[in-house]
C-alpha positions as CSV (number, residue, x, y, z in Angstrom):
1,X,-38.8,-41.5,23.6
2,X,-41.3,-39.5,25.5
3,X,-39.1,-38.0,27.5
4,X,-36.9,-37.1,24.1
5,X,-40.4,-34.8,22.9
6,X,-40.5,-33.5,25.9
7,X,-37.1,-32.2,26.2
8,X,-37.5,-31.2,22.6
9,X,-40.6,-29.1,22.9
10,X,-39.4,-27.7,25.7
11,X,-36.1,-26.1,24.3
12,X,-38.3,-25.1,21.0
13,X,-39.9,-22.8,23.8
14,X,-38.4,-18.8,23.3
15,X,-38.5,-16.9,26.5
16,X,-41.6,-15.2,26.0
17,X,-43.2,-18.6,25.9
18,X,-41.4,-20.0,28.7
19,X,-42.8,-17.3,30.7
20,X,-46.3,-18.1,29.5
21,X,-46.0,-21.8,30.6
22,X,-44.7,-21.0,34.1
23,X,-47.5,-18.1,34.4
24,X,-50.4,-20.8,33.1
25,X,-48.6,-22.9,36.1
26,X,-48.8,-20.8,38.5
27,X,-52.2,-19.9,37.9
28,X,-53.3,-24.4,38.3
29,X,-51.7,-23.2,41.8
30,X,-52.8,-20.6,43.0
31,X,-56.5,-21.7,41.3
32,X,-56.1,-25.2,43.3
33,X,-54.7,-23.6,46.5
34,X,-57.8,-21.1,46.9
35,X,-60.9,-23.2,45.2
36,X,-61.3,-21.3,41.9
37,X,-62.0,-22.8,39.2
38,X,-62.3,-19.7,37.3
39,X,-58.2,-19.3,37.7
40,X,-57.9,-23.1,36.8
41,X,-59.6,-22.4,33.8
42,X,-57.6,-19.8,32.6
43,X,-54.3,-21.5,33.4
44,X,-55.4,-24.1,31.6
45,X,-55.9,-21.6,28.6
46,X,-52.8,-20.4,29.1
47,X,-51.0,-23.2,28.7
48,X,-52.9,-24.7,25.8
49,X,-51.5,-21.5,24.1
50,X,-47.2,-23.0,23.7
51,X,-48.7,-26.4,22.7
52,X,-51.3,-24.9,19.9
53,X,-48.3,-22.9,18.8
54,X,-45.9,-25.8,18.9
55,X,-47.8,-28.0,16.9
56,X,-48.4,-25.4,14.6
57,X,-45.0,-24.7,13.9
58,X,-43.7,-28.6,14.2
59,X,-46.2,-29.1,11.5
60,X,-44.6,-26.7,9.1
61,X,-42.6,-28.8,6.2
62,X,-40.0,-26.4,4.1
63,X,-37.7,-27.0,2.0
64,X,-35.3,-24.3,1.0
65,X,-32.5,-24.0,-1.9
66,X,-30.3,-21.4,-1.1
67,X,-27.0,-19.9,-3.6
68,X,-24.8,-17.1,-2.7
69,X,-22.7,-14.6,-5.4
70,X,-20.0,-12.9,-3.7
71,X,-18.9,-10.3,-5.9
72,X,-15.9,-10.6,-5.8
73,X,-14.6,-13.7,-4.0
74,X,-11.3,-12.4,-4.0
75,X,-10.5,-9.0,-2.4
76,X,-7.5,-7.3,-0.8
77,X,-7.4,-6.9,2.9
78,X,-9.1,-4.1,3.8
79,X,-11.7,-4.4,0.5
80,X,-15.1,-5.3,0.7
81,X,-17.4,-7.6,-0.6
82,X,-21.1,-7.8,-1.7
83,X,-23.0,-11.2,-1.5
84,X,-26.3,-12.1,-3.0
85,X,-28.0,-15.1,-1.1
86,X,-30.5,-16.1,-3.2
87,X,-33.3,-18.1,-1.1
88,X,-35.5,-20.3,-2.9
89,X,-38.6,-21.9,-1.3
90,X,-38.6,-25.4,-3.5
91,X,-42.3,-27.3,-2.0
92,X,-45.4,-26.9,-3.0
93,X,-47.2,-24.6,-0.4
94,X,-45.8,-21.4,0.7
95,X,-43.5,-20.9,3.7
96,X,-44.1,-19.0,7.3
97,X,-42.6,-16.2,9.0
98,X,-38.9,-17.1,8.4
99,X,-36.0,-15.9,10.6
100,X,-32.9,-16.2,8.7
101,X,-29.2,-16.1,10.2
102,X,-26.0,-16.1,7.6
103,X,-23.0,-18.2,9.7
104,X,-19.9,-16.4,9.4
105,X,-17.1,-16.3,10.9
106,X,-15.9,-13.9,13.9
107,X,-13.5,-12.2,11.4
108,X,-15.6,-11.2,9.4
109,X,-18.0,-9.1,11.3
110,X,-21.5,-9.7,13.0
111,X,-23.7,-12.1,11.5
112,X,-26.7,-10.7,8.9
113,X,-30.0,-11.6,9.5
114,X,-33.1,-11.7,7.6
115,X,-37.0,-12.3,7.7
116,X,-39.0,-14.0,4.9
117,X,-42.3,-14.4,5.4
118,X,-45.1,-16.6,3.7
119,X,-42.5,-17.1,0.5
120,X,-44.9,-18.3,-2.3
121,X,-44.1,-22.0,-3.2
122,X,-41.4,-21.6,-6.5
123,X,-40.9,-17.8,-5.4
124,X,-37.0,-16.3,-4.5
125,X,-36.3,-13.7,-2.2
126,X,-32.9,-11.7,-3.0
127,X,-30.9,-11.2,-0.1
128,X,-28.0,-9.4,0.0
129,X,-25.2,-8.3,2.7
130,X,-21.7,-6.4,2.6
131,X,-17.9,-7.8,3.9
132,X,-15.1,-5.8,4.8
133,X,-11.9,-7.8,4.4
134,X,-10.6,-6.7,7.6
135,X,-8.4,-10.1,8.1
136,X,-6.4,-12.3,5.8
137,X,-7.4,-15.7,4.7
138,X,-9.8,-18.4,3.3
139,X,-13.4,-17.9,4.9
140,X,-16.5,-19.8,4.4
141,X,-19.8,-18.2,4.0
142,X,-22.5,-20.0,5.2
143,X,-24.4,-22.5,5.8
144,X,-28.0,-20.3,6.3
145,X,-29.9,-21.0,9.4
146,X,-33.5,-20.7,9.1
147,X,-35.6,-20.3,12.0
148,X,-39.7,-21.2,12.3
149,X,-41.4,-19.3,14.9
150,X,-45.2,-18.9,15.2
151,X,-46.9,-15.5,15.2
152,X,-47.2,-15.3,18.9
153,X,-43.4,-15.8,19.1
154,X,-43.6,-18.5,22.0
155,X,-41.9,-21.4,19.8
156,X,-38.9,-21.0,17.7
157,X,-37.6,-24.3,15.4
158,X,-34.3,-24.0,13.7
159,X,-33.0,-25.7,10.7
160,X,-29.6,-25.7,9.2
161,X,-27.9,-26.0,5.5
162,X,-24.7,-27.3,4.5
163,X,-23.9,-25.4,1.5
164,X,-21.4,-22.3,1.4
165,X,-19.3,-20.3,-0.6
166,X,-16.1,-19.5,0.0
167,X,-14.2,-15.6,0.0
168,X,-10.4,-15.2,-0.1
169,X,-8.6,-12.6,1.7
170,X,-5.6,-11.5,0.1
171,X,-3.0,-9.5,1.7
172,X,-3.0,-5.8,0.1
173,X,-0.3,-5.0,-2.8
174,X,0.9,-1.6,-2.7
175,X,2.1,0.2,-6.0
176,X,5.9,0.4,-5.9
177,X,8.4,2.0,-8.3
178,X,11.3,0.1,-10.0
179,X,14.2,-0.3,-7.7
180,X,17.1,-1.7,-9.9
181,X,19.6,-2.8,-7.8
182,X,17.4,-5.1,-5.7
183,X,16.1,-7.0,-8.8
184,X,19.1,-9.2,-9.9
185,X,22.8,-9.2,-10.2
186,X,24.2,-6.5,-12.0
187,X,20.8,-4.6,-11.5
188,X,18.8,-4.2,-14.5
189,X,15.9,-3.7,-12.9
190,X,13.8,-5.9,-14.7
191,X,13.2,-3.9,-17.5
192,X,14.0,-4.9,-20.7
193,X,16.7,-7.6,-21.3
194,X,20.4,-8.0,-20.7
195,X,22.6,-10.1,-22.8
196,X,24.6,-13.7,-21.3
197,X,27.3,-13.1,-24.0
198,X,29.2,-10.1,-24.7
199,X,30.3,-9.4,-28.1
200,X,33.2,-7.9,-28.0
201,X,34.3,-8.8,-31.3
202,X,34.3,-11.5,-33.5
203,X,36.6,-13.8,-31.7
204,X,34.5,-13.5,-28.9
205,X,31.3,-14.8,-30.3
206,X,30.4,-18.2,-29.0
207,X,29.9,-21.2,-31.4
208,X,28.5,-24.9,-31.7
209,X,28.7,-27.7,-34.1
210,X,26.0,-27.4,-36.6
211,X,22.9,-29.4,-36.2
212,X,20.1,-30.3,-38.1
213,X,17.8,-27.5,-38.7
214,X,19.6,-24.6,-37.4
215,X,19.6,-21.0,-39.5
216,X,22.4,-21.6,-42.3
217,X,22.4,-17.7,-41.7
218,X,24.0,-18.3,-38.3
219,X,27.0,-20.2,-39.9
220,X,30.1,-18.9,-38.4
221,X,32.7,-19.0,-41.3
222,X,36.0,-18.4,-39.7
223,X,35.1,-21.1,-36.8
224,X,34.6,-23.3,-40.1
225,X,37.5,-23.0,-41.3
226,X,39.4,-23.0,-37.9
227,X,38.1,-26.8,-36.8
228,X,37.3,-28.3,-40.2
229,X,33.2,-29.0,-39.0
230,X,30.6,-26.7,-39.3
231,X,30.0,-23.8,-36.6
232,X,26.9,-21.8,-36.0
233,X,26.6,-18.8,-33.2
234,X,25.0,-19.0,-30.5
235,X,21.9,-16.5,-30.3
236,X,22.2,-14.3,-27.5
237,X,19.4,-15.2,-24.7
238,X,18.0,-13.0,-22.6
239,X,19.3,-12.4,-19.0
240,X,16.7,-12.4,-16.3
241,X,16.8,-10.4,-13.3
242,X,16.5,-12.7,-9.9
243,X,16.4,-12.1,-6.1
244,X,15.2,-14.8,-3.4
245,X,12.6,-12.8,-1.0
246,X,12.8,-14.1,2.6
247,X,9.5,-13.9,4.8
248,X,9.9,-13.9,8.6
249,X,6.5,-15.7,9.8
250,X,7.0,-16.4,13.4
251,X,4.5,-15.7,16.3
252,X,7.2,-15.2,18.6
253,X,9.4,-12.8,16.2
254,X,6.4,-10.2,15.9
255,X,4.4,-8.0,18.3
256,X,0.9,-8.8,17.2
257,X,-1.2,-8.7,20.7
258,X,-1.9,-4.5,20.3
259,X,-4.1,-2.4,18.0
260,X,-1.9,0.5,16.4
261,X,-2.9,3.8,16.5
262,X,-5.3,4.7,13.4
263,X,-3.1,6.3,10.7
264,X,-4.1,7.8,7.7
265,X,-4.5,4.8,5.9
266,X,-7.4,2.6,7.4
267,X,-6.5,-0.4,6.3
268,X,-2.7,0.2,7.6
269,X,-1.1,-3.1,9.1
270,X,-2.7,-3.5,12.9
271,X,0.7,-5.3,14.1
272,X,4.2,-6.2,12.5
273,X,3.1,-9.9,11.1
274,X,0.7,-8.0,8.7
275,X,3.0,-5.1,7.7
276,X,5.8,-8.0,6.9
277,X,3.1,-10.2,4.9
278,X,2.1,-7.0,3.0
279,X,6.0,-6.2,2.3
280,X,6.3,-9.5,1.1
281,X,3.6,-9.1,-1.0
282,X,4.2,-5.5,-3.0
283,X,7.1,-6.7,-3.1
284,X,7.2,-10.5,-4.6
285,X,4.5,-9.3,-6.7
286,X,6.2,-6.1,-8.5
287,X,9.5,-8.4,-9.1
288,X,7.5,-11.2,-10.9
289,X,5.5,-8.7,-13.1
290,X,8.5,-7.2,-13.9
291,X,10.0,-10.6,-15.3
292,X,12.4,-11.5,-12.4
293,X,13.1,-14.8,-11.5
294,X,11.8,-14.7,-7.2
295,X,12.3,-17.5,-4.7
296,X,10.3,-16.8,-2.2
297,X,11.0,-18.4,1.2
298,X,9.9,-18.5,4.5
299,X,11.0,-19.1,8.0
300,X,10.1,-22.4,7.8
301,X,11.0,-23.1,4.5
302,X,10.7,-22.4,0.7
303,X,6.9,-21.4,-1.0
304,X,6.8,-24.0,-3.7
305,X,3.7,-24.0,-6.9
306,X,1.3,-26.4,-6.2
307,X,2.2,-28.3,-9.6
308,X,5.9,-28.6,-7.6
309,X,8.0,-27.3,-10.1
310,X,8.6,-23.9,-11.1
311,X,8.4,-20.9,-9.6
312,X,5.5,-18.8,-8.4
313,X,3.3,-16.5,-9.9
314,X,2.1,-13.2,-8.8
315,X,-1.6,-14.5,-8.1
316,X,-0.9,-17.4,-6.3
317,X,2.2,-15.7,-4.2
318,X,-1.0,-14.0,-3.0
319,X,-2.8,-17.0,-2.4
320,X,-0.2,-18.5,-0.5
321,X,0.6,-15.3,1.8
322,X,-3.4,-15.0,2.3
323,X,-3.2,-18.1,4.9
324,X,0.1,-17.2,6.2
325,X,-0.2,-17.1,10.4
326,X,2.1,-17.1,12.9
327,X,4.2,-20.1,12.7
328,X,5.8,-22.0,15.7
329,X,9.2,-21.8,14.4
330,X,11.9,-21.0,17.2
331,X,14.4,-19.5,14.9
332,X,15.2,-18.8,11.3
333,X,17.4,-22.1,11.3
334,X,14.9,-23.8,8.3
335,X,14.4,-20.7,6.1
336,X,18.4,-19.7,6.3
337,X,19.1,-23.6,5.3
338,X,16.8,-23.0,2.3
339,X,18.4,-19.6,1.4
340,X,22.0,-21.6,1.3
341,X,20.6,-24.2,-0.8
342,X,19.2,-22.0,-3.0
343,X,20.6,-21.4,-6.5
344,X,19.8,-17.9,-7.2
345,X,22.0,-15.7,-8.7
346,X,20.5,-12.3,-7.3
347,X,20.1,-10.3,-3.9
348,X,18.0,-11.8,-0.7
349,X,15.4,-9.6,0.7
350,X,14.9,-10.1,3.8
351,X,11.8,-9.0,5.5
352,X,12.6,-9.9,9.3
353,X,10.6,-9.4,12.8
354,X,12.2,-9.6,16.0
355,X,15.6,-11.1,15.7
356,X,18.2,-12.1,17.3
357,X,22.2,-11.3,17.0
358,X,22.2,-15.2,16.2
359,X,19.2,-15.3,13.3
360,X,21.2,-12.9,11.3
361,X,24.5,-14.3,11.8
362,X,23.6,-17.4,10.0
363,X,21.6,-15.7,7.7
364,X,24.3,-13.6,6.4
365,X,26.8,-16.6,6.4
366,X,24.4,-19.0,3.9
367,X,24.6,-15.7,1.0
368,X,27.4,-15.9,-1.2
369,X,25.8,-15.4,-4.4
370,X,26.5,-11.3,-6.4
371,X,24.2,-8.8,-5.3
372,X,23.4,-6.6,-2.9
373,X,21.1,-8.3,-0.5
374,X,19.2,-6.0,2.2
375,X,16.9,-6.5,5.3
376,X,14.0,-4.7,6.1
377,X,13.9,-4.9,10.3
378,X,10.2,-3.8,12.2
379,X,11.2,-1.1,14.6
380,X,10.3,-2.8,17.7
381,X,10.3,1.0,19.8
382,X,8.3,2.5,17.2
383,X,5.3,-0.3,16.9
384,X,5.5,-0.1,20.6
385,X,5.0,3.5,21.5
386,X,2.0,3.3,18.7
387,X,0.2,0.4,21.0
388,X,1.2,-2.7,20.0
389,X,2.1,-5.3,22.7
390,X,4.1,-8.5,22.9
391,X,1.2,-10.8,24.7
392,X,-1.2,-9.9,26.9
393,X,1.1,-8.0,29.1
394,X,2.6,-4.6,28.5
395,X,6.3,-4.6,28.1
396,X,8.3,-3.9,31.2
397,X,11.0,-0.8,30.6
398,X,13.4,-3.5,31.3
399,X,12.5,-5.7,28.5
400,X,11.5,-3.4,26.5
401,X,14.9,-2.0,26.4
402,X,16.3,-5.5,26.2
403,X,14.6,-6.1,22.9
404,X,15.2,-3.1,21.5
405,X,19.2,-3.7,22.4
406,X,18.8,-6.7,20.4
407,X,17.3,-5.6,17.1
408,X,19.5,-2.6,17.1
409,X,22.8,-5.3,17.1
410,X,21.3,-7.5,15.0
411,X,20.8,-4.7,12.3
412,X,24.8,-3.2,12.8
413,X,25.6,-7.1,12.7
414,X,23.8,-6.9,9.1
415,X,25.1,-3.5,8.0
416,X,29.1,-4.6,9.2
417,X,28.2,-8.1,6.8
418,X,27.5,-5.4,4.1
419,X,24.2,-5.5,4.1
420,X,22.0,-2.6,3.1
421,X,19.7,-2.8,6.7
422,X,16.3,-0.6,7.1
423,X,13.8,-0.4,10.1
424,X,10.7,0.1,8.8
425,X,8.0,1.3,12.1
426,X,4.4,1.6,11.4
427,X,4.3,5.0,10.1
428,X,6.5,3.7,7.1
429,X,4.4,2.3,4.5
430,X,5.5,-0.2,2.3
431,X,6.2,1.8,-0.4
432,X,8.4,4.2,1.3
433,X,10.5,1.5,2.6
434,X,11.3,0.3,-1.1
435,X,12.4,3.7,-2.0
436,X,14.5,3.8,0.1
437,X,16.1,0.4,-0.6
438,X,16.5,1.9,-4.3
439,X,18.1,4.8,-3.3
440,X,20.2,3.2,-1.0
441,X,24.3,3.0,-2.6
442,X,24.7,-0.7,-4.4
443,X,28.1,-0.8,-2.7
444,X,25.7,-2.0,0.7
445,X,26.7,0.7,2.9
446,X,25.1,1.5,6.0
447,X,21.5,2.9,5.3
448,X,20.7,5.3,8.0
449,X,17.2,3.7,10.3
């Protein structure tokens, strides 16, 4: 046990008072090696001065309530955040010269310190610090780290929380403008309603046996009189528009290990993963607030609600994509078996990373549905020449030109399948990409790269 103490109050020690304790010992040395006392008793002040201080500070007793406001705990990539940690000193007498130390983590930024010192007892100190959104995800804030140290500096005592608050990272949504023959078969674009029955006269109109309650107004006379029991029409329903939106989410399908070349934007995607997440999301989001039905699936399978059943909404397709990494998935073999089982009469999107001849075989093979579906391919020479990398080891010409060979027959593989097939590089935003999809003929011919 009394080794435990010592061990203790000898990492409490900071550096300036570790160098205080081995000058007070070299001074019993050098004041026992040449016979004066004088140096003896100076050491010996010297080294009472850690332990005064350490006792000092071990008898400190604090206790702290801390609550953080982050304002808002949701924000776009590339937004940023204001948080007010509100520390409390809850005992009866007032605090000392506190260090404080907000735990973060490494993607969002350097860690914020504070000092509060002698924090009357009841009292609340406001503190408040600023986070950029630079990454997507689900971050914790916290827990505070409070640090004692006495007013010579020579011992420091920490003390750590366990609360936290947590800040959601969501990728960016970028306005787009209607594109109608990528939302649904036929291409309405969302807007508005189409009819499921076309009247073209009254022979056409479908009918039913009466049941109880239905509009007497809605009796259909002649169908009456045709089959003896009584007939109503059937009210037209509204048709909704539907696509299925495939998300490529592989680590080994994207170049992620560079940092692009600053662009005008300055929260523009840093590698391919984030420009396809970002696609996914302008995109998913401006079909489902437009009223279209969107399955959204991924390479290693289909996003589902959280209640199971359904499909998802606009805020928590963002809350889904926000914790979307790099999977482990070889291929595209789970996501393509999810597009084939899928029952949705519309167009696939496809937003794809590095790809083989092989991927998009399959995946064109599992679409049989109306529609015109398209694929959105990174352009693997353009996010190279602006400095992203494939690992930690530049690309050799050879393979370099051996991947680019492959995306290149894997997007004419596409095209001859009669798909409408874009590259999109990062000097393409988003935006400009769908554009192009809606301008693009609905017959699927070859979009030009």
């Amino acid at each position: 046990m009394a080794r435990t103490r010592l061990a203790d109050a000898a990492s409490s020690l900071t550096l300036r008072g570790r160098c205080l304790v081995a000058a007070g010992i070299t001074l019993v040395l050098l004041g026992a090696l040449l016979g004066e006392r004088a140096l003896v008793q100076l050491a010996l002040f010297v080294l009472a001065l850690p332990v005064v201080s350490a006792i000092g500070v071990a008898r400190q007793r604090f206790r702290v309530a801390t609550r953080r406001t982050v304002t808002p705990a949701r924000l776009p990539r590339g937004g940023t955040a204001d948080v007010l940690l509100e520390v409390a000193n809850t005992d009866r007498r007032p605090g000392g010269l506190w260090l404080l130390t907000e735990q973060l983590p490494a993607e969002l930024g350097t860690r914020p310190r504070f000092v509060v010192e002698r924090l009357s007892s009841g009292a609340t100190a406001p503190l408040r610090y600023r986070l950029h959104g630079t990454h997507r995800g689900r971050f914790s804030l916290g827990p505070l780290r409070l640090r004692l140290v006495d007013p010579f500096g020579l011992v420091l005592r920490t003390a750590a929380g366990s609360d936290t608050a947590a800040l959601l990272v969501v990728p960016r949504v970028r306005p787009l403008q209607g594109s109608g023959s990528l939302t649904g078969a036929g291409g309405s674009g969302g807007e508005g309603a189409r009819r499921s029955i076309a009247v073209h006269g009254e022979d056409d109109v479908s009918t039913r046996e009466y049941r109880y309650g239905d509009d007497l107004r809605l009796v259909h006379w002649r169908a009456t009189a045709r089959t003896g029991e009584l007939m109503v029409r059937l009210e037209e329903r509204p048709w909704r528009a539907a696509a299925t939106l495939f998300l490529d989410g592989r680590a080994t399908g994207h170049l992620l290990g560079g940092q692009v070349a600053a662009t005008t934007d300055p929260a523009a995607p840093q590698d391919t993963l984030e420009w396809v997440v970002e696609a996914a999301a302008s995109i998913g989001t401006h079909l489902l607030r437009r009223g279209a039905g969107l399955r959204v699936v991924t390479d290693a399978g289909e996003l589902t609600p959280a209640l199971g059943h359904g499909q998802l909404g606009p805020e928590e397709l963002l809350e889904r994509l926000a914790v979307l990494g790099g999977s482990r998935s070889p291929g595209l073999h789970a996501g393509t078996e999810a597009m084939r089982r899928s029952s949705v009469e519309g167009p696939a999107i496809c937003l794809l990373g590095l790809v083989d001849p092989d991927d998009v075989s399959a995946l064109a093979r599992s679409r049989s549905g109306p529609g015109t579906d398209v694929a959105v391919l990174v352009d693997p020479a353009g996010w190279l020449d602006a400095g992203a990398t494939r690992g930690r080891r530049p690309l050799s010409p050879a393979a370099r030109a051996e991947l680019c060979t492959r995306q290149g027959q894997a997007a004419d593989l596409l095209r001859a399948a009669g798909w409408q097939v874009v590259l999109a590089g990062p000097d393409r935003p988003v935006e400009q990409v769908w554009a192009q999809l809606g301008a693009a003929p609905s017959t699927g011919g070859r979009v030009p790269a």
